[in-house]
Wavefront OBJ file of the C-alpha trace (Angstrom):
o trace
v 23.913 -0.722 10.475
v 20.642 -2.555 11.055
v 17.521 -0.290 10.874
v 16.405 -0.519 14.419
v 20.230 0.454 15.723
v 19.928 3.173 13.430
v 16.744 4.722 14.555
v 17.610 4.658 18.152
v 20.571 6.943 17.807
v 18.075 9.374 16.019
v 15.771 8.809 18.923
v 18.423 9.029 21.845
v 19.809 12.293 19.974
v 23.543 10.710 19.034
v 22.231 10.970 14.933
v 20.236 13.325 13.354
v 17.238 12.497 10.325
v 17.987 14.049 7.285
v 16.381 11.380 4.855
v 13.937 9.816 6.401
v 12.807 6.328 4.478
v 9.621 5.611 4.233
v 11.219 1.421 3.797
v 12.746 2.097 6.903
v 9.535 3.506 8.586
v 7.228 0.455 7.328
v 9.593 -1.430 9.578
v 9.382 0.166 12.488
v 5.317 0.077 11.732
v 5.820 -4.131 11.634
v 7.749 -3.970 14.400
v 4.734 -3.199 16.279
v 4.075 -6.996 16.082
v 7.477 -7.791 17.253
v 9.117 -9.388 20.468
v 7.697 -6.676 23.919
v 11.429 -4.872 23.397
v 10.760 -3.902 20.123
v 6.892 -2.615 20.725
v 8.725 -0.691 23.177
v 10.489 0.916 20.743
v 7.818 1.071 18.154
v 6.119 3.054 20.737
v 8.408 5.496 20.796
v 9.262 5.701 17.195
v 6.192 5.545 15.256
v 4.967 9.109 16.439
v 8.661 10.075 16.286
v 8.757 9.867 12.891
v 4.972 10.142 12.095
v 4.867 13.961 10.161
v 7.525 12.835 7.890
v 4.826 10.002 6.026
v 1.539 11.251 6.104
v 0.808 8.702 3.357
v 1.418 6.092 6.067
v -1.250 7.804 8.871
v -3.412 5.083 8.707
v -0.842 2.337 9.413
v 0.872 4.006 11.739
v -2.135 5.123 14.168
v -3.380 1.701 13.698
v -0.220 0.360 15.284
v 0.121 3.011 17.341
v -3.475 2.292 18.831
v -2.568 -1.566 18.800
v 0.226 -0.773 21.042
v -1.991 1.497 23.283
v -3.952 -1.219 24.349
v -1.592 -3.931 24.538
v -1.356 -6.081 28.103
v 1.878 -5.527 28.887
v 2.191 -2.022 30.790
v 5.486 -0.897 29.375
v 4.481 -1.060 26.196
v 1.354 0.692 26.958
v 2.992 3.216 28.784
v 5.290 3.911 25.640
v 2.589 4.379 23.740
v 0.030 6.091 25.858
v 2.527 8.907 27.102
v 3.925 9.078 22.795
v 0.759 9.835 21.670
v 0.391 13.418 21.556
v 3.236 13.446 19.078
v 0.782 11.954 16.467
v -1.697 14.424 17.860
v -0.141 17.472 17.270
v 0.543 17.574 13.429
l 1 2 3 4 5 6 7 8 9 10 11 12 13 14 15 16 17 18 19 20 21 22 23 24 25 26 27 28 29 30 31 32 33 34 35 36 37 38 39 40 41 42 43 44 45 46 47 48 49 50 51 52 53 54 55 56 57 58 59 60 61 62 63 64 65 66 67 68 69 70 71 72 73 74 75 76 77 78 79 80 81 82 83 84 85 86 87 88 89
């Protein structure tokens, strides 16, 4: 199953994280230079999954922040109204 299929079911509830790979969260970080779909979803998975890599913090908010003030307002949105997840560990 390709990583981004993967993660969504955690995110939408149908799977559950039990292992959670640092590979696999490096990719979701890069995919915050992807297509506007997948900042979308970057958006919503990079504080998702942010307390489970603190050795990543730095990458992540700085993607995460990248994504805040991106043009297009869904993305934006995504990451504006994700944020407190990263603020609350």
């Amino acid at each position: 199953m390709h990583v981004m299929s993967r993660l969504k079911s955690i995110v939408s509830g149908r799977s559950s994280i039990s292992d959670p790979h640092e590979r696999d969260y490096i990719g979701i970080i890069a995919t915050a230079k992807g297509s506007s779909k997948a900042k979308q979803l970057a958006a919503q998975l990079i504080p998702h999954f942010f307390k489970y890599f603190p050795s990543l913090s730095a990458e992540a908010i700085n993607a995460h922040f990248d994504l805040c003030e991106e043009d297009e307002l869904g993305v934006s949105q995504s990451s504006s109204s994700s944020s407190n997840k990263c603020l609350q560990i």
